[in-house]
Legacy VTK file of the C-alpha trace (Angstrom):
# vtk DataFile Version 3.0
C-alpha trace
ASCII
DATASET POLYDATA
POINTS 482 float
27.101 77.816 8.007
24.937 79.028 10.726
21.409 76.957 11.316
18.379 79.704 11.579
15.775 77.012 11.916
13.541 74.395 11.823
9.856 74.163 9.605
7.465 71.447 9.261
5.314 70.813 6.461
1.546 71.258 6.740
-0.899 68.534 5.472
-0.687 69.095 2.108
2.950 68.540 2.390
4.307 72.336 1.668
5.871 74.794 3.932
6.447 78.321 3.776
8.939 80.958 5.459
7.472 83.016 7.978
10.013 85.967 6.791
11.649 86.797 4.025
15.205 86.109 3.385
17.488 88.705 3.876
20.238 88.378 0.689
22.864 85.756 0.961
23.510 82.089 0.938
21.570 78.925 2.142
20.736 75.643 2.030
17.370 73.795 2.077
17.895 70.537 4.061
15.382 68.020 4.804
16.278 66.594 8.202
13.684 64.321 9.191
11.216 62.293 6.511
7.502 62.319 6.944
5.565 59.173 8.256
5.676 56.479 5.872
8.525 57.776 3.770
12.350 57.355 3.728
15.190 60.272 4.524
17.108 61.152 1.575
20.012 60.829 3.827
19.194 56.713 3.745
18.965 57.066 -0.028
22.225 58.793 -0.215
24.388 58.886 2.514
26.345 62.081 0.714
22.696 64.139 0.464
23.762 67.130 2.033
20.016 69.128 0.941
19.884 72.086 -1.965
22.024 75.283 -1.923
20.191 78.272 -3.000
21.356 81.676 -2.878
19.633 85.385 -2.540
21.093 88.280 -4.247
20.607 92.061 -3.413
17.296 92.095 -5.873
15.763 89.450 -3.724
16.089 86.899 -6.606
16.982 82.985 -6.813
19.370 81.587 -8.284
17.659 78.236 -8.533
14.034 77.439 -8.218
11.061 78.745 -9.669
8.537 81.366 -8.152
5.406 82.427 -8.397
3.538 85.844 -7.303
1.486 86.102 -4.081
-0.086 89.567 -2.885
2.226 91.033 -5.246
5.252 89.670 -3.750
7.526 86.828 -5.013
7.465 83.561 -3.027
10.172 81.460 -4.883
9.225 77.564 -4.690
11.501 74.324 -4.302
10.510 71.197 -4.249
11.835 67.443 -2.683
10.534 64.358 -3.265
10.406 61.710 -0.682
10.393 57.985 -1.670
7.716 55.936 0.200
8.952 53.148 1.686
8.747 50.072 0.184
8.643 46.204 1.205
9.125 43.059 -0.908
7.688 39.611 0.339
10.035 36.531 0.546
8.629 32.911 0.388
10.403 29.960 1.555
9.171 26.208 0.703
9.940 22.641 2.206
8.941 19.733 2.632
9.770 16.224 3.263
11.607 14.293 0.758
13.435 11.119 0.141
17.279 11.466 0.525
18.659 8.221 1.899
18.150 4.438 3.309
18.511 2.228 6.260
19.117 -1.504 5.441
17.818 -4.500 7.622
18.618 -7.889 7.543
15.604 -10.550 7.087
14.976 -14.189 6.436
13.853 -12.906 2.879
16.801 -10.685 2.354
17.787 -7.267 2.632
14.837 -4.774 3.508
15.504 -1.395 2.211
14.033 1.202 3.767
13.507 5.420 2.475
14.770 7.897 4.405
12.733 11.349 4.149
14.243 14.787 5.769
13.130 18.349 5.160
14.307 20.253 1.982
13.537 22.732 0.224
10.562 22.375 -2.621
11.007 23.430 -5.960
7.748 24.192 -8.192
5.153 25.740 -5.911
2.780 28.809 -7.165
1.985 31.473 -4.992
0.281 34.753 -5.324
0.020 37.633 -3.269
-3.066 39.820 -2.992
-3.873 43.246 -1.546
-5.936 42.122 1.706
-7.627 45.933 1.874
-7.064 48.929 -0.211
-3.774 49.986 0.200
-2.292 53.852 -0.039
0.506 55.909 1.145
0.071 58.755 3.164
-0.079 61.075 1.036
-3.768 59.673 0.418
-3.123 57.880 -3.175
-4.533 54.504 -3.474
-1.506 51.979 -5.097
-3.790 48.623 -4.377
-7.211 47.912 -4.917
-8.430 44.833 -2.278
-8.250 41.475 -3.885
-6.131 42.876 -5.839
-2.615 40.091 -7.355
0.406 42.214 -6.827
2.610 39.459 -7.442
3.221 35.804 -8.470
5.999 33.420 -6.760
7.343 30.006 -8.160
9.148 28.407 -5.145
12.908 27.277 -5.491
14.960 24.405 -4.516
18.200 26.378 -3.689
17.113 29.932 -2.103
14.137 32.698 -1.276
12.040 33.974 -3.659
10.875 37.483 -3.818
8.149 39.761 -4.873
9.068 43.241 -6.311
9.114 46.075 -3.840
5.535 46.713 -2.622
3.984 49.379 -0.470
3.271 49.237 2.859
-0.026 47.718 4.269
-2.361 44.017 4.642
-1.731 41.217 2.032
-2.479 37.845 1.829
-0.400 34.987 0.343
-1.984 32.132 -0.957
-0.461 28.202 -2.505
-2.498 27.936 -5.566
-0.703 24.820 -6.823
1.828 22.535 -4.872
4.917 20.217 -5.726
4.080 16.748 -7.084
2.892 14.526 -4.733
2.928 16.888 -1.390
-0.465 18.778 -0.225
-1.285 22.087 -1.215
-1.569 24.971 1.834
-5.248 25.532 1.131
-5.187 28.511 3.508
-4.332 31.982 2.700
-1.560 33.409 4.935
-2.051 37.585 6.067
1.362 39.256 5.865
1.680 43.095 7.113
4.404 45.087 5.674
4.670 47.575 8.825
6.524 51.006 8.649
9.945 50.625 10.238
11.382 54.084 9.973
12.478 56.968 7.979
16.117 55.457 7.870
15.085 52.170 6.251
14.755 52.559 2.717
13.370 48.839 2.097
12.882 45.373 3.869
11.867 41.787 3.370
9.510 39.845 5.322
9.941 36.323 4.642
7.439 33.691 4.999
8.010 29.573 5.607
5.851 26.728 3.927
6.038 23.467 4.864
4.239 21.065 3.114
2.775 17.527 4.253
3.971 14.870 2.033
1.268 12.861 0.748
0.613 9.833 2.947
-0.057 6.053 1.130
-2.552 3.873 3.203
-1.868 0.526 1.697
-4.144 -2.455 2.372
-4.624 -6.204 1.701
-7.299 -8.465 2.247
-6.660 -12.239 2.244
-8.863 -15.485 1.826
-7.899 -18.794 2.611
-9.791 -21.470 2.028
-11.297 -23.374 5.131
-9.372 -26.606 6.271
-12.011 -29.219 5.934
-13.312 -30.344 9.186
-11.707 -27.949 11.364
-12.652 -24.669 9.177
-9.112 -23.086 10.359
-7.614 -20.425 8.145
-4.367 -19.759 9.649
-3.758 -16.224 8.856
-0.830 -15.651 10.730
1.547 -17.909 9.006
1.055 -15.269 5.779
3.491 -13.080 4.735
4.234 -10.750 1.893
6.908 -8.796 0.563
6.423 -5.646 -1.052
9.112 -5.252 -4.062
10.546 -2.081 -5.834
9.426 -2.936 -9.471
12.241 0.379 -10.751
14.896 2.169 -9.949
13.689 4.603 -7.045
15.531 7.984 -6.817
16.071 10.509 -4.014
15.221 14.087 -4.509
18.508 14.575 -6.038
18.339 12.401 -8.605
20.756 9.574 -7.406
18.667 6.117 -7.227
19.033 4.649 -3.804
16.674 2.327 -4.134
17.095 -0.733 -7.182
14.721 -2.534 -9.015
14.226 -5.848 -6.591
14.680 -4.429 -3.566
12.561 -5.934 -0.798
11.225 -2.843 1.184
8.756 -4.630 3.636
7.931 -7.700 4.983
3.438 -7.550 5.694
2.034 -9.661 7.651
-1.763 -10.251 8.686
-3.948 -9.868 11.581
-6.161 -12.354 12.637
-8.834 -11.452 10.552
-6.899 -11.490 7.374
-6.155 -7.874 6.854
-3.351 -5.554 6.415
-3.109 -1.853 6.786
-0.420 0.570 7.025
-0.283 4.322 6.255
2.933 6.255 5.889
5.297 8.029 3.582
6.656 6.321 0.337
8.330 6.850 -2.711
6.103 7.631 -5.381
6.771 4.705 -8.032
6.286 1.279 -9.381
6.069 -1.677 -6.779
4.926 -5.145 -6.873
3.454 -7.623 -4.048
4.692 -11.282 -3.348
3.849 -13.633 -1.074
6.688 -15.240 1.026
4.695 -17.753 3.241
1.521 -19.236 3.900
0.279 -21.924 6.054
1.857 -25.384 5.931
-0.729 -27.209 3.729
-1.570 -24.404 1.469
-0.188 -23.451 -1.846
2.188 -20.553 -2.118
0.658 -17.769 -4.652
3.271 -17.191 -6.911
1.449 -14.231 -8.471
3.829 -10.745 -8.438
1.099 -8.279 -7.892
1.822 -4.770 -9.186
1.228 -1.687 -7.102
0.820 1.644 -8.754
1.654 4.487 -6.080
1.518 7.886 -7.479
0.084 11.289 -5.987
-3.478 12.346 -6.953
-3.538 15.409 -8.254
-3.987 17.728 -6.159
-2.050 15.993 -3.960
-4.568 13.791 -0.813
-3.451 13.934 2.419
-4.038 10.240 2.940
-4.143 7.961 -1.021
-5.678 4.405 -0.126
-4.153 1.807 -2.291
-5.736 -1.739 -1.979
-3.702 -5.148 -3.375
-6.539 -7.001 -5.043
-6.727 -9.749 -7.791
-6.722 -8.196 -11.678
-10.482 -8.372 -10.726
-10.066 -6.255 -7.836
-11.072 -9.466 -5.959
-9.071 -10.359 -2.691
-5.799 -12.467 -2.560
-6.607 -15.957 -1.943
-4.459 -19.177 -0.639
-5.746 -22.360 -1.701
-5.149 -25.675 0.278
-2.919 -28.131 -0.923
-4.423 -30.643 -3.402
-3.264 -34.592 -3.558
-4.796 -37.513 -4.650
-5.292 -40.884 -3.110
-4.352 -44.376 -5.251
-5.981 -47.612 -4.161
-4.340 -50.937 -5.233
-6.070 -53.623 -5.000
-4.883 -56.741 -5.684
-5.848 -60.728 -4.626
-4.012 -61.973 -1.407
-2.231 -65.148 -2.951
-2.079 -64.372 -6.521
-1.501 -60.663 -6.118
-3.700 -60.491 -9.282
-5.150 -57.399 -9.665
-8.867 -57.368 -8.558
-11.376 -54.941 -10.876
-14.649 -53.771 -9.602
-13.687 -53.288 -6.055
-15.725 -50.059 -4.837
-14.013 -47.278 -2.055
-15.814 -44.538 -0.242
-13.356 -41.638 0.878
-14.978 -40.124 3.977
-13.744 -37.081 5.070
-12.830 -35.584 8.685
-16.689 -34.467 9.066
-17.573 -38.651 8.702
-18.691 -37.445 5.541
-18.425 -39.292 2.104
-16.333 -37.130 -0.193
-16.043 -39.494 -2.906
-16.157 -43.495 -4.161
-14.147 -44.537 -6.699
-14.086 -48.056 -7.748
-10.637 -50.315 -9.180
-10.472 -50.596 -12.819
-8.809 -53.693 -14.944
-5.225 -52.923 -13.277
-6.930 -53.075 -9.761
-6.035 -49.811 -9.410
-8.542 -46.942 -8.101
-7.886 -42.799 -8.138
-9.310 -40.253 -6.476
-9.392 -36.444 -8.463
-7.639 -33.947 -6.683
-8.503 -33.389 -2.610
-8.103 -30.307 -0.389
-5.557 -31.794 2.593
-5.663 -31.195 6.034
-4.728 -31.595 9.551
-6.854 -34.442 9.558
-7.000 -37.727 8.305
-9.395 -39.406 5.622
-10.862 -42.615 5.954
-10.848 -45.329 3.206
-13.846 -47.867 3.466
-14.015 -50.479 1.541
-17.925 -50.760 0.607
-17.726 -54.093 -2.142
-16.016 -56.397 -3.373
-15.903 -59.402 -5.900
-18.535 -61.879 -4.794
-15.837 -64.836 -4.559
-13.307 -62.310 -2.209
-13.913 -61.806 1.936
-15.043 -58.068 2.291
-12.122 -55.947 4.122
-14.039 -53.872 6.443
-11.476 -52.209 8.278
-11.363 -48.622 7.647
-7.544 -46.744 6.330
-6.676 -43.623 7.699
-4.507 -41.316 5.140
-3.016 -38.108 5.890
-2.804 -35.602 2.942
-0.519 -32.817 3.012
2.073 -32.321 0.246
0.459 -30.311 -3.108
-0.425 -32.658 -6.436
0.879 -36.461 -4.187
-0.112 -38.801 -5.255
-0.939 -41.050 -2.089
-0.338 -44.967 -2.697
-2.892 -47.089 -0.516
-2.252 -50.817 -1.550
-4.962 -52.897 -0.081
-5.409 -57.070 -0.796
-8.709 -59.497 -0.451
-8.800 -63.408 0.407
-10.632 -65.796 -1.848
-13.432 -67.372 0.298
-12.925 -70.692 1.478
-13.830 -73.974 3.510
-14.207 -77.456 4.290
-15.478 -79.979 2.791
-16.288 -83.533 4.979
-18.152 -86.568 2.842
-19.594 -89.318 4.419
-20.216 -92.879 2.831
-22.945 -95.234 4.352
-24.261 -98.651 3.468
-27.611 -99.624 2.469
-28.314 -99.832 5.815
-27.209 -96.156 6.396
-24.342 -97.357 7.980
-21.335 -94.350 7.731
-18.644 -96.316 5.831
-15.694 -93.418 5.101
-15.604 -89.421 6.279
-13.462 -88.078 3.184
-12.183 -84.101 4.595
-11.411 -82.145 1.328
-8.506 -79.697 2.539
-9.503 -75.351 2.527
-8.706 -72.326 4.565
-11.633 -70.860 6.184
-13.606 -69.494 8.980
-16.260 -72.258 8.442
-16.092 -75.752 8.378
-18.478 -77.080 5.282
-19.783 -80.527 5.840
-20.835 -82.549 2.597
-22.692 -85.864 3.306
-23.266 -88.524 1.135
-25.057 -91.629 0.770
-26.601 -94.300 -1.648
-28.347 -97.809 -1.586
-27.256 -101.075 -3.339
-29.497 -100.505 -5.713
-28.139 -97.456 -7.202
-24.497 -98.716 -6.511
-22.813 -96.008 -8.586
-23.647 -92.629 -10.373
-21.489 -90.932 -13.228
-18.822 -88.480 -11.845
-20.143 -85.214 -11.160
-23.527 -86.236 -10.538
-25.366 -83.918 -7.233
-27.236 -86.321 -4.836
-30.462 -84.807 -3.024
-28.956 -86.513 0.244
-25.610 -84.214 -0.263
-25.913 -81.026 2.196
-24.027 -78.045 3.565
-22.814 -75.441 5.462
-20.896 -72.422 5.091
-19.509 -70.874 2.014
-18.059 -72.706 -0.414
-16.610 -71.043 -3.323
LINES 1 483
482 0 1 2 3 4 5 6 7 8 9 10 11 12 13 14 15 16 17 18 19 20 21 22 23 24 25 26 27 28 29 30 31 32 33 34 35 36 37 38 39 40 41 42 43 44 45 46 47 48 49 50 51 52 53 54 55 56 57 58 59 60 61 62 63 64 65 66 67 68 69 70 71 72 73 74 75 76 77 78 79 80 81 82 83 84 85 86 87 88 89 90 91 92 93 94 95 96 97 98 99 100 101 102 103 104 105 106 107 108 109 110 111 112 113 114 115 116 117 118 119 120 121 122 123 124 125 126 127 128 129 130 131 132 133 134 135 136 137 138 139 140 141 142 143 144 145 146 147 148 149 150 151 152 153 154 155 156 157 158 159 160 161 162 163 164 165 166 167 168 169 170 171 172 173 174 175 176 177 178 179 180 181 182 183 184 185 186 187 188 189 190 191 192 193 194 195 196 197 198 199 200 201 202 203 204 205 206 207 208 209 210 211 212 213 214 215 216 217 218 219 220 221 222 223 224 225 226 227 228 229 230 231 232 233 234 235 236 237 238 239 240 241 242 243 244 245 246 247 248 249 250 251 252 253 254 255 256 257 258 259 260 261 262 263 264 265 266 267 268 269 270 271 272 273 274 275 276 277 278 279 280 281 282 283 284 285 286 287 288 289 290 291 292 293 294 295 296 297 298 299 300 301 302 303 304 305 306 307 308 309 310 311 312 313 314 315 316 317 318 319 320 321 322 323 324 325 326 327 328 329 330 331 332 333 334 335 336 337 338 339 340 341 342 343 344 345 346 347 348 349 350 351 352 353 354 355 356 357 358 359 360 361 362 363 364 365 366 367 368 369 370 371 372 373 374 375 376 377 378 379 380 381 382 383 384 385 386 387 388 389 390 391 392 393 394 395 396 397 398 399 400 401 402 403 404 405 406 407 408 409 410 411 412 413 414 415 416 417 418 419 420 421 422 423 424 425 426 427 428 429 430 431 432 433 434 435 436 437 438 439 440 441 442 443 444 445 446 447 448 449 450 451 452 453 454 455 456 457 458 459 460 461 462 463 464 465 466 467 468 469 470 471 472 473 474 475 476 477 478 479 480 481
């Protein structure tokens, strides 16, 4: 087969023979494919073009004709396939997939592991950016225009169909659970690459922020009385898995129980920490507080689930049911006087206390009932010591002014304070005289106290004797005598 030559088609995408064909055979082949189109030959590797053939009446065997200044021009026609792209999405994002375990004085902490997979779920659609059209001038996209819709996989690319060259945009209209949507659209140009390539993919990569958990706690401890300390940094508090926590495959790593951090406080009482968790069920328990306070038993749940759409940063505070803050309450004990007489150890009622606190304050009086016995209601304790003052006493009893330090510290003591008063007592001296005033016999009656008591007594002839009992004018003394 002998070549003659080579033609071009004009704009309108014809071409015509400059001469007519002499009779005999031929073949139409298209060699090279216009701008924007594919080869036949990359279609089909065994195109080898059309065979025609001219007999000796100038006529066709195949084709059609038609009649042009009264002479036939016979007409064949080839299509050429634009070519074509299709747009390829890819989506990942961070998700849980394993542990690390650390030792503590509170047990194991487990910790979540996240690493990049692929995400499963996410919408996408794909717009015309401008009007698109081949070049043969026919508009196939209006601008704005959806051309396609993409639901993101877990195990490989997704596709669009096969789409004609030119501008499009790609935009995440809704995300996987708890990760943040791509809120801007991404331009994608599907760029002629040749008459040989009949089709290509571009392929575009999402990644997607997981959603980050800012959790905080506030605490309030009550003032210690007198020094106003609140000791903030002996506080800490475990945060608990309250279910079973799975990875993104499904197998749960994490139990029900698990300690997964240990929070402690600043100085002022607060706690804040923002990174990535598992979305799930926790609780909050505190581990330790300061020495004299009570330990809050309370397991505080914790809710942690993705807005939706999913925030960048979801603030999560620990509060009371109330949404008030956590609070640690001192210690509370209670201080028992006993009061009881010196010799007897009889039990002395009506014997009145003040408690003073550290500020020399009174807190409190309390006062011994029939037992002898005298209880305070429940105190705060505290680094420092209250005072017990004795303020009265029975009338016949020496006054103990000597002030009782007591240290409170354990929660709901009772502190035992057993205290005793002395009867009052002295002694007693009598003196006789004569008529003539003459001392005749100093009589010392026997007592225990810090005074002597001197009794004198005296009488004339003529009143030589006086019934028992009887108080004479002349009698005096001095000091208490009970």
């Amino acid at each position: 087969m002998v070549r003659h030559d080579t033609f071009y088609t004009d704009s309108s995408g014809t071409v015509t023979l400059p001469e007519p064909l002499t009779p005999g055979r031929y073949r139409w082949v298209e060699t090279k494919a216009p701008f924007g189109y594919v080869n036949p030959v990359a279609i089909d590797p065994d195109y080898t073009g059309l065979d025609f053939a001219v007999d000796q009446a100038m006529q066709v065997t195949d084709g059609s004709y038609m009649i042009k200044d009264n002479t036939p021009i016979f007409l064949f026609e080839q299509e050429d396939m634009p070519q074509k792209a299709r747009i390829g999405i890819d989506k990942f994002g961070d998700q849980f997939s394993d542990v690390t375990v650390t030792q503590s004085d509170y047990g194991d902490i487990i910790t979540p592991l996240f690493t990049r997979q692929r995400l499963a779920g996410c919408q996408f659609v794909i717009r015309a950016k401008t009007d698109i059209y081949t070049p043969d001038g026919t508009l196939r996209y209006k601008a704005g225009q959806t051309v396609g819709t993409l639901i993101s996989s877990a195990t490989k690319t997704v596709y669009s169909d096969l789409l004609y060259l030119g501008d499009y945009e790609i935009l995440e209209v809704s995300g996987a659970n708890g990760f943040v949507r791509e809120e801007t659209a991404r331009d994608v140009s599907l760029v002629y690459r040749g008459e040989m390539t009949v089709s290509f993919d571009v392929t575009e990569t999402f990644d997607n922020r997981r959603g980050q958990v800012e959790l905080t706690l506030e605490k309030q401890m009550e003032a210690m009385p007198g020094s106003g300390d609140k000791p903030y940094h002996a506080v800490k508090y475990g945060l608990y898995a309250a279910q079973d926590l799975t990875d993104y495959l499904g197998n749960a790593q994490i139990r029900k129980g698990d300690l997964m951090e240990i929070i402690t406080l600043g100085d002022t009482g607060k706690y804040s920490s923002q990174k990535a968790m598992v979305w799930g069920e926790y609780y909050v328990k505190e581990l330790a507080t300061g020495e004299l306070y009570q330990l809050d038993q309370t397991e505080y749940p914790v809710s942690i689930w993705p807005d939706t759409p999913t925030k960048v940063v979801k603030t999560i505070a620990v509060t009371e049911p109330d949404g008030k803050s956590l609070t640690n309450m001192l210690n509370r004990a209670r201080i028992k006087v006993i009061k009881t007489d010196g010799e007897t150890k009889t039990p002395l009622p009506g014997v009145t206390f003040e408690v003073i606190g550290s500020d020399a304050k009174v807190v409190t009086s309390i006062v011994t009932g029939e037992d002898g016995t005298a209880e305070t209601g429940l105190l705060p304790v505290s680094n420092q010591p209250y005072i017990i003052w004795e303020k009265s006493t029975l009338k016949e009893y020496v006054l103990d002014d000597t002030p009782r330090e007591i240290l409170l510290t354990e929660h709901e003591k009772v502190y035992e304070l057993a205290l005793e008063n002395v009867k009052i007592r002295g002694r007693i001296r009598i003196f006789k005289f004569t008529d003539k005033d003459t001392p005749v016999r100093t009589r010392r009656l026997p007592g225990r106290c810090s005074e002597s008591t001197t009794l004198t007594e005296s009488w004339s002839r003529k009143s030589p004797a006086a019934p028992m009992g009887t108080r004479f004018p002349e009698i005096s003394s001095t000091g208490n005598i009970p």
